[in-house]
Steps between C-alpha positions, in 0.01 A plus 500: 500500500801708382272788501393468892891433552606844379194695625626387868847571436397866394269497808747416728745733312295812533379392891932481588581809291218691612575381907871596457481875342641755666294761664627891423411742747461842405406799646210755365686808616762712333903525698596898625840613434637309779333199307310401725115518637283419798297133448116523423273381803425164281864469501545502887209279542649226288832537695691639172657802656456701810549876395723662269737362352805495204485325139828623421774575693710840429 
């Protein structure tokens, strides 16, 4: 019985843990010297980014 106890509260551990990470977004394109670059067409089709854009501001 202790057994089934603590294989549910792992369950349920990894189900809440797995439900609540954070998603990182990242880009498959290197920045120009402005540090920036225009969004991939899979990017504008998910809604990510429109056109070019900055990563880091001057």
């Amino acid at each position: 019985m202790r057994t089934l106890k603590k294989t549910v509260i792992f369950i349920v551990a990894i189900v809440v843990l797995l439900a609540t990470s954070a998603s990182a977004y990242a880009h498959p394109g290197r920045l120009d010297k402005n540090g920036g670059h225009n969004c991939s067409a899979k990017s504008k089709q998910k809604g990510l980014c429109s056109g070019y854009h900055y990563h880091k501001k001057k």
